[in-house]
C-alpha positions in Angstrom: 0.0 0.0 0.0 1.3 3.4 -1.2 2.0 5.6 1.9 0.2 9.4 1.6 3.2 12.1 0.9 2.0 15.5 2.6 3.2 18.9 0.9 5.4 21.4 2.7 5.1 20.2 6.5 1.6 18.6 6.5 2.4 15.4 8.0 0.7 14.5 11.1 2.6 13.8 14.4 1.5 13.9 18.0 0.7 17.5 19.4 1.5 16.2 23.0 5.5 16.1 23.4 5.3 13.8 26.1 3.7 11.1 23.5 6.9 11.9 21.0 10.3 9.8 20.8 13.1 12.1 20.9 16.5 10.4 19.6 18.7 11.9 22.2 16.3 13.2 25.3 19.8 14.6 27.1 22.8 15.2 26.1 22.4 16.0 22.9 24.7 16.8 19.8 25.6 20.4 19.3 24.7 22.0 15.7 26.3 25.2 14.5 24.2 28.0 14.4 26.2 28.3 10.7 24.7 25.1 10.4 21.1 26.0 11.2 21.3 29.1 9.3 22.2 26.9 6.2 18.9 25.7 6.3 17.2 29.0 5.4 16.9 28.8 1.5 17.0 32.4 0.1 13.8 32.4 -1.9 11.9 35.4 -3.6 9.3 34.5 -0.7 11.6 34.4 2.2 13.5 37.6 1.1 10.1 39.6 0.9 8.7 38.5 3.5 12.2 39.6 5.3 12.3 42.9 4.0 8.0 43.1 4.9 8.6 42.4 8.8 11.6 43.4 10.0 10.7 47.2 10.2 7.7 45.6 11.2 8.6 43.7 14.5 10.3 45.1 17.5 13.8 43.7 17.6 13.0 41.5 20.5 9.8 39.7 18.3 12.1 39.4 15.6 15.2 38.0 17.2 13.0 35.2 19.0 11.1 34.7 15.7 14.5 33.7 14.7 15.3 32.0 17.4 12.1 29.9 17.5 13.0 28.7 13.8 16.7 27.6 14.8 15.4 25.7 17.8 12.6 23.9 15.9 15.3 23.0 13.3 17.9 21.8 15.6 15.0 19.6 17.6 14.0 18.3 14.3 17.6 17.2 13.1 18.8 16.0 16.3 15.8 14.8 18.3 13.3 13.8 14.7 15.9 13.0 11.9 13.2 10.7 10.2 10.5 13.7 10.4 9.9 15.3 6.7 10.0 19.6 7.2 10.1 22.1 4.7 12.4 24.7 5.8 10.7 27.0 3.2 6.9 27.7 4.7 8.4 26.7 8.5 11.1 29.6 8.3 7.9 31.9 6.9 5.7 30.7 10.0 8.4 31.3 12.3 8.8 35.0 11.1 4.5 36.0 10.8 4.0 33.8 14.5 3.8 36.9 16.4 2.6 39.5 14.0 -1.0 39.4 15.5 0.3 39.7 18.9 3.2 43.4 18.6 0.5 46.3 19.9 -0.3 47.7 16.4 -2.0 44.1 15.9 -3.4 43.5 19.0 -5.4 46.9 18.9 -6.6 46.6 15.1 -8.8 43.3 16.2 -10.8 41.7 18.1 -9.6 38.5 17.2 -7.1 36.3 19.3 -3.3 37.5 18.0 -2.6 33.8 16.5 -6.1 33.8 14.6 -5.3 37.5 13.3 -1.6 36.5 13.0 -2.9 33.6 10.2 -5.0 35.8 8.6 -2.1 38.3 7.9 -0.1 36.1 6.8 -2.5 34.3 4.6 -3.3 37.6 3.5 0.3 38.5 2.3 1.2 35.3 0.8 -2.3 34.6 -1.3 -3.2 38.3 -2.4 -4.8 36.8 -5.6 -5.7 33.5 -4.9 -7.2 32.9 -8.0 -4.0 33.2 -9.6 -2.2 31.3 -7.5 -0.2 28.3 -8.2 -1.0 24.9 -5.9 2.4 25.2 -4.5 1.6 28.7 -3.5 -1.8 28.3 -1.8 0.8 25.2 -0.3 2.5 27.3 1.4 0.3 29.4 2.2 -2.1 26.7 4.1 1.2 25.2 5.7 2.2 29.1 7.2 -1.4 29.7 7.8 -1.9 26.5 9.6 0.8 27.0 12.1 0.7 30.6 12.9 -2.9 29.3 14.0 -2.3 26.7 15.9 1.7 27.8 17.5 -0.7 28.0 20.8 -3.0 24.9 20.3 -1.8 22.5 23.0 -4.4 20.5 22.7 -4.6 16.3 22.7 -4.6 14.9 19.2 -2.3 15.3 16.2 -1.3 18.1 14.4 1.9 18.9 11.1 4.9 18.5 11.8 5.6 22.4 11.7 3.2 23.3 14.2 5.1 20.6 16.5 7.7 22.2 15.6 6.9 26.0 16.3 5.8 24.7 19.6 8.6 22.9 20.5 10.9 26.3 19.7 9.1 28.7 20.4 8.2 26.9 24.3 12.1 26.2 24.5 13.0 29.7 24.1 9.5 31.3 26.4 9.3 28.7 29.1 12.1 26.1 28.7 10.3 23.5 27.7 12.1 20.1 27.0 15.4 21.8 28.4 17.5 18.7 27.9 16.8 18.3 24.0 19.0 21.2 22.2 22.5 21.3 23.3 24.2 24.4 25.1 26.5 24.9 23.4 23.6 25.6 20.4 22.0 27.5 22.5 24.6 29.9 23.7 25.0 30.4 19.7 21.9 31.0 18.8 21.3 33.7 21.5 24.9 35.0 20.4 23.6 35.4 16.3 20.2 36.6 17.7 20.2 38.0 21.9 17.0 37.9 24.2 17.1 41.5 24.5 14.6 41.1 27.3 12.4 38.7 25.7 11.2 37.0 29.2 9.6 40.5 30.0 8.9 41.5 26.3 6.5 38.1 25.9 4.9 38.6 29.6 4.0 41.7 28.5 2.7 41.5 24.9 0.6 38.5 26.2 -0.5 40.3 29.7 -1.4 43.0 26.8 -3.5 40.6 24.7 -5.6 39.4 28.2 -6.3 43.0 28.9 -7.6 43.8 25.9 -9.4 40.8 24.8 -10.9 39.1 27.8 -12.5 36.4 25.5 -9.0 35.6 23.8 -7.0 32.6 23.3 -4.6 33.8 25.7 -6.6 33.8 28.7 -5.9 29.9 28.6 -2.3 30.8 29.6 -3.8 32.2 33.4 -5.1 28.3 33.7 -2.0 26.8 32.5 -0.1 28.9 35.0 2.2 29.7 31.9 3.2 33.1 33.5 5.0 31.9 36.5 6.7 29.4 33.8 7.4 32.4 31.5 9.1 34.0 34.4 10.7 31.3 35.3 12.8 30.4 32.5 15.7 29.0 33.9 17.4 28.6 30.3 16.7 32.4 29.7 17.5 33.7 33.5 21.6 33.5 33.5 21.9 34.5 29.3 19.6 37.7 30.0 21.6 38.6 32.9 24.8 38.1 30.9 23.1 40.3 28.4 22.0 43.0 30.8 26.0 43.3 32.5 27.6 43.6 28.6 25.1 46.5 27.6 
């Protein structure tokens, strides 16, 4: 029996991290952040979607945007080496994941930042749909799809990239699954790209997001006790205080 092949990052794998199989769950192998950066192919997309959110972002989204692509990249090739990724439409999720939730966003809607965030980007990358090539509206679904869900921890399955956007970006907010990207990545990554604050930066867009939208997504967070995790970050504690002492 043929097995189904899933365009740009569709295939299913379990949401729950606890139900997944990492290869090396501590000590892992250290990759290059030369290495991860390889993995960001310079297409027409990626390059104008660069040059449409940088001035965009506040340095601190952008750098963790960044950072959340390197850490689901080095999870994927050290932890998943059999999962199938397209670095493509990841890399463009990874950069539009917080664009519903910088304050511009959040006070232009009424609509939960990663629900908003999706629509911007779907907006962006399909603005004539009609004319669009499968591959396109591909790629398109795929970002759309995991700007969405980058929140959605929910039981079930979901594509490999939103595993993956929530498995970086909850490494570099909270910590999560400490053991499975080396340190030596880390102190890299955070070298190419630093915090610049990010602990308070992400407390305070989301404490943001609560206060104006009472009804939003967010307001799961409260229950989950994310904040105190959020604030807690023992990864990010020591490299933002070795960031505040150089500045």
């Amino acid at each position: 029996m043929a097995s189904t092949t899933y365009p740009r990052g569709f295939t299913p794998v379990e949401r729950a991290p606890d139900k997944l199989k990492p290869k090396h769950p501590t000590n892992p192998p250290a990759l290059s952040v030369e290495e991860l950066l390889a993995t960001i192919p310079e297409t027409a997309v990626v390059k104008a979607a660069r040059e449409y959110l940088e001035p965009k972002l506040p340095k601190n989204v952008w750098n963790h945007s960044q950072r959340a692509y390197l850490y689901g990249v080095a999870i994927a090739k050290v932890q998943f080496p059999d999962w199938t990724y397209d670095p493509e439409s990841f890399y463009l999720a990874c950069l539009f994941h917080d664009l519903g939730a910088i304050p511009e966003s959040i006070k232009a809607t009424k609509l939960s930042f990663e629900f908003y965030g999706a629509f911007l980007a779907r907006s962006w990358l399909l603005p004539d749909a009609e004319k669009a090539s499968q591959d396109e509206k591909d790629i398109a679904d795929s970002v759309t799809e995991t700007v969405a869900r980058h929140t959605n921890f929910i039981d079930g399955r979901c594509s490999t990239h939103v595993q993956l956007i929530q498995l970086g970006t909850l490494f570099d907010n909270i910590g999560a699954q400490a053991s499975w990207v080396a340190a030596e990545t880390v102190d890299q990554v955070v070298a190419k790209y630093p915090r610049l604050e990010w602990t308070c930066g992400f407390h305070d867009a989301m404490k943001m997001e609560v206060e104006a939208k009472p009804w939003s997504h967010t307001t799961f967070f409260n229950e989950a006790e994310v904040w105190d995790q959020v604030l807690e970050n023992k990864i990010a504690a020591p490299i933002e205080e070795r960031e505040a002492k150089s500045t």
